[in-house]
N, C-alpha and C positions, 0 to 999 in steps of 0.2 A: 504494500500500500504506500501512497506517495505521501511523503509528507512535508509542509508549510513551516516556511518564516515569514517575516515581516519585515520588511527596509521601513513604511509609513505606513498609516493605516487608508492611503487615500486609492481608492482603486482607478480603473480607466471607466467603470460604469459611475460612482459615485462625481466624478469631473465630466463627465457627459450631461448629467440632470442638473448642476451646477450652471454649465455654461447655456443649456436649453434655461433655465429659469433665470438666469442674466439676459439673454437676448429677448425673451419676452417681457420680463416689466415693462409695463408702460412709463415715457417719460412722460414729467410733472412741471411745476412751475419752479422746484428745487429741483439742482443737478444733483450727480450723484459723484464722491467720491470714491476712487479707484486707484487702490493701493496694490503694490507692490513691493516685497522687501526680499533681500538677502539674509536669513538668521545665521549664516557662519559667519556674519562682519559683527556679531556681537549685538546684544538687548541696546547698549548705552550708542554703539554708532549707527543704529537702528534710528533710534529718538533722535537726533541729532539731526539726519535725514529727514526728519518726519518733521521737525523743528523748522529749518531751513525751510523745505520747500512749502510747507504752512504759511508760514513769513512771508514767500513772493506771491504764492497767490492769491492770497486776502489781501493784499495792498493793490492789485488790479483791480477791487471788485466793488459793487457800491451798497450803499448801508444797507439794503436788504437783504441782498443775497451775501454779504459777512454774516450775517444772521446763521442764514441755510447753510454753511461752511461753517460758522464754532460749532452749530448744533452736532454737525455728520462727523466735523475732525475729533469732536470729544467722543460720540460713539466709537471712531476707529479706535481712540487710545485705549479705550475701555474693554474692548477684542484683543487687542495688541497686547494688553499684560497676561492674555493665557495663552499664546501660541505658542511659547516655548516648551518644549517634552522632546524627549529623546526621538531621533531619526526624521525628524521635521528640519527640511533645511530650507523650504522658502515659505513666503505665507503670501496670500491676496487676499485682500479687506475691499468689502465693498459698501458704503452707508450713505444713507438718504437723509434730511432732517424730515421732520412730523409735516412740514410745511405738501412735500411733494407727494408725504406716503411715507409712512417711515420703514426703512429699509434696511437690514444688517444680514451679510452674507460673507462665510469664511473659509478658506479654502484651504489648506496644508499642502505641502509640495514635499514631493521626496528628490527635485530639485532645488538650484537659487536660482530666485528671482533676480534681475536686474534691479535696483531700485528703480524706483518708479511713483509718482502721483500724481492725477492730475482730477479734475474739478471741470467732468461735461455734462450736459445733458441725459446723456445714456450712459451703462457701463463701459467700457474699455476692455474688451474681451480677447484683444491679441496677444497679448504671452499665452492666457489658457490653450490659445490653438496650439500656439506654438509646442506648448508641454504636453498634449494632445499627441503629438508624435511618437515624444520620448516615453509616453502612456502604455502602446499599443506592444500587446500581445508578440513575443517573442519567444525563440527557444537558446536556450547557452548549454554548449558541451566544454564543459572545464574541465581541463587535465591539471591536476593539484599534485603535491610532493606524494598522497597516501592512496590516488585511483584517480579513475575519471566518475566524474558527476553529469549529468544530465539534467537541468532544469527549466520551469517553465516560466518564465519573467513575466508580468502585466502589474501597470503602475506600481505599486510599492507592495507586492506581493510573490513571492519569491516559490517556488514550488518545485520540491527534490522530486524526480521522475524516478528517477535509476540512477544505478551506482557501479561500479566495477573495480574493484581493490587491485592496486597497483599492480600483483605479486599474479593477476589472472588476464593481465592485457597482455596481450602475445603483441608487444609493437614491433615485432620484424619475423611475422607470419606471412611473409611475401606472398605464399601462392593460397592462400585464404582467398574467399571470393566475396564475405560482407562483413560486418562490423561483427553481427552476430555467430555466426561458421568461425570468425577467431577466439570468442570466448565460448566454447559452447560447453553447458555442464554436462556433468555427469549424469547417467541415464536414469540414475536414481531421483534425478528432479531436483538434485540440489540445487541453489541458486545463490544468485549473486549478492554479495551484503546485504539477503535479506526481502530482494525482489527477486520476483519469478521470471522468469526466462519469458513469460505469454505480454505480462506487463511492458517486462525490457521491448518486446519486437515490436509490439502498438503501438508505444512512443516514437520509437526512430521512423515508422512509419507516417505516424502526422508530422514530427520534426523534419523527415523529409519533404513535407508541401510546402515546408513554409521556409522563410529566411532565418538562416542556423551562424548565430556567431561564436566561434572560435577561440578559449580561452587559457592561458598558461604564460610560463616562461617561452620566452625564441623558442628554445628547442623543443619544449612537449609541442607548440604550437604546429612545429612541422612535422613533428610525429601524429599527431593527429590529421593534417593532410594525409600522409600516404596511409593509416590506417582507416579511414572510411570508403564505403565504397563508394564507388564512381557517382551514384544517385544523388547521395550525401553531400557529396564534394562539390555537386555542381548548387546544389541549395545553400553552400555559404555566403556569406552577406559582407563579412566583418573580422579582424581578429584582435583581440586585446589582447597586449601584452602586460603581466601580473606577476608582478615579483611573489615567489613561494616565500618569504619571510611574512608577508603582510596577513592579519589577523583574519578570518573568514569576513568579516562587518563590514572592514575598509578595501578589500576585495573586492568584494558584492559592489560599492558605491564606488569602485574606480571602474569595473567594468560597465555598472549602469550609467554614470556620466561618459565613457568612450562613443559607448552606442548611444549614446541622445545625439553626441557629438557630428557621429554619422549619418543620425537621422536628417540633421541641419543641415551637412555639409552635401546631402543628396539632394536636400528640397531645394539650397544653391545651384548648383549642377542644373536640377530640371528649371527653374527660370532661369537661368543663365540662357540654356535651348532655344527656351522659349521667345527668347528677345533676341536671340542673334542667329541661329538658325534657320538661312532664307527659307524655308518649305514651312516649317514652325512660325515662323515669324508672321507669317499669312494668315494665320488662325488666330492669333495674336490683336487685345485691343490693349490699349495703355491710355493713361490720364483719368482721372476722376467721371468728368461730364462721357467719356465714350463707356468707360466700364460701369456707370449706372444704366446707362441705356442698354448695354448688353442683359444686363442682370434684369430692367423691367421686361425687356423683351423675351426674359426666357430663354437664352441663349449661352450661356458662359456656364461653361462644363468647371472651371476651376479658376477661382477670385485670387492673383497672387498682391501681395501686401506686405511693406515692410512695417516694424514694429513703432516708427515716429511715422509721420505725417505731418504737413503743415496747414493748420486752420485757416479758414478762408472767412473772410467777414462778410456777410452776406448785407450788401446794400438794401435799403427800405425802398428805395425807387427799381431795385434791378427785379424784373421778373423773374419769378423764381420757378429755374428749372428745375429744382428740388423737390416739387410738390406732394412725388410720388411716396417719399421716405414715409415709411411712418400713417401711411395713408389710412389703413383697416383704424388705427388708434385713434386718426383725425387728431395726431401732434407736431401734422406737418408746421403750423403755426408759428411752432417754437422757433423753427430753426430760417425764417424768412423774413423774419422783423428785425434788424440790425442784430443778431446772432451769431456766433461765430460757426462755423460746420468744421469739423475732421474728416475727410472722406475716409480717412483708415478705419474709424471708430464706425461711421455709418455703413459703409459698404459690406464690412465685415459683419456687421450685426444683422443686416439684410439677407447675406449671404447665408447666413444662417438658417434664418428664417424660410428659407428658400430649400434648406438644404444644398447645398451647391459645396462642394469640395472648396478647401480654404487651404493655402500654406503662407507661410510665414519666412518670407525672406529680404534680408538686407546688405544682398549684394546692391552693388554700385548700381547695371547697368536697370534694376528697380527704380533708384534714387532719381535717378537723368530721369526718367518717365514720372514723374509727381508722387511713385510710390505708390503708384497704384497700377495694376492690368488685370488681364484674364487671358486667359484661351477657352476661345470658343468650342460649341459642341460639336458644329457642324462648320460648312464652307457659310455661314452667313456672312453679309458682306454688311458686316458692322464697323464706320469709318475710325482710324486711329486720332485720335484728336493731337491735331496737330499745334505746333509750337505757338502761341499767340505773337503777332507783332508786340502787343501793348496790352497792360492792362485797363479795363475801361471801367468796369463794373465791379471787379474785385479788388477787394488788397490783401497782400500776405501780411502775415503777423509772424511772429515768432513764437 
């Protein structure tokens, strides 16, 4: 039988119903704050952060909505003194004053968060995607100093599949033909640390449909190559390198920060493609105003978005092609009356709403494009919004 640890206690379904219940509140005449923290910088450089960026932006804001801001910054403080507990290494706070609806939502991360705060309308739901990645359901074959392990990863839940003691891995059974023909027991059914030989075969069977990362020092690592079989070999994804000195705990959370790492540096890779790849490129919409109209139209198979954006002030005289946002809620209002908009914050939450595949990237060739695109589902011929002369109707803010 398999059995469980724990890195956090926050799972990949627990952060699904999180982020589904962030995209649907309704916005209010109070924004909401949307925190971010790192807890391995420490409770006291936590506060200090939280101090700071308090300070800039209640000095933006005017006597009312200071109001709606002490009320929500003291709820987050008031969250903020229980997030500390072992194996929590980021947190996101989210709070509303009474004013909008009063609102407190907390999230634990067996990541760190970037800091982060800010003070909009809606929540700010792009790290969650972003940690969404590093969430999903994965399998690790660790070769450790005492056997190989096999386990099964999803968000902060760690799950022992099988096992195989050092002293029963045949690693230079050359003319073996699968993983299991080289440890195979004896006919009396003994098994392996404990699992059964029917167990061990079912696993390596779904571990093989799926992406299998790689774990040990260099050289178990390459022992592990030529001891899986070909099927195996072609379903790896990944490999981490793990010093055998390091304790099982900080193990686990170097291998789980590698593969987050990977996951990021693939979603990079596929927009990178996506924006420079002539044939890619054609499916391809970028800027704010083209990639909402893909999205009303039902067209954008996948919303890409980097983690900043720059607000846009929405003129009182400029007619608002915004109107769509928010529409079912009738709070387009909000954001069309001298307002500021975040197309990161909006499109993303849209996208949501839509269901519509989201990644999270902040390569450059993002940035040059406003930080915002998609690629489309089909050949629609949805125009790229091109470079403005001038601005007429907008201004960028900071």
């Amino acid at each position: 039988m398999a059995c469980s640890e724990t890195v956090t206690q926050v799972s990949l379904d627990s952060l699904d119903r999180s982020i589904e219940l962030l995209t649907s509140v309704d916005a209010a005449d109070a924004p909401f704050l949307s925190c971010y923290l790192d807890l391995e910088t420490g409770a006291e450089a936590c506060r200090e952060f939280l101090a700071s960026e308090a300070e800039f932006i209640r000095s933006g804001l005017g006597d009312i909505a200071q109001l709606d801001f002490d009320e929500a910054y003291q709820r987050l403080q008031e969250q903020f003194d229980g997030v500390f507990r072992e194996g929590i290494r980021g947190v996101a706070i989210f709070t509303r004053s009474m004013m909008g609806g009063r609102f407190s939502e907390v999230i634990p991360s067996m990541l760190p968060f970037r800091n982060q705060l800010s003070f909009y309308r809606v929540p700010d739901i792009r790290p969650l995607l972003s940690l969404r990645d590093a969430y999903a359901e994965r399998y690790l074959l660790w070769a450790a100093s005492d056997g190989v392990e096999l386990l099964r990863i999803e968000g902060g839940d760690v799950q022992t599949l099988a096992w195989v003691a050092e002293k029963r891995v045949e690693w230079h059974a050359a003319n073996q033909k699968s993983l299991l023909s080289r440890n195979r027991p004896v006919k009396s059914g003994r098994q392996f640390g404990g699992f059964a030989l029917q167990t061990f075969s079912r696993v390596l069977k779904s571990a093989g449909r799926l992406k299998l990362v790689l774990a040990g020092d260099t050289n178990r690592i390459e022992k592990l190559r030529q001891w899986l079989p070909r099927h195996l070999s072609k379903a790896v994804s990944q490999t981490v390198t793990v010093s055998p000195f390091l304790d099982r705990g900080r193990a686990l959370r170097q291998i789980i920060d590698h593969s987050a790492a990977g996951c990021r540096a693939a979603v990079d890779l596929f927009t990178k493609s996506c924006l420079q790849v002539p044939l890619v490129r054609r499916r391809c919409v970028t800027g704010p105003s083209s990639t909402l109209e893909a999205i009303e139209s039902r067209v954008l198979d996948t919303l890409l978005i980097t983690s900043n954006t720059t607000p846009t002030l929405i003129d009182s005289t400029q007619s608002s092609v915004l109107a769509s946002v928010d529409k079912e809620s009738g709070q387009a209002t909000l954001i069309n009356r001298g307002r500021y908009w975040d197309p990161g914050i909006e499109l993303s939450r849209l996208a949501c709403q839509q269901g519509i595949k989201i990644l999270v990237s902040n390569t450059r060739e993002l940035f040059r494009q406003g930080g915002v695109g998609g690629l489309l589902s089909d050949a629609t011929n949805v125009a790229v919004m091109p470079r403005p002369n001038a601005s007429v109707a907008t201004e960028r803010v900071a």
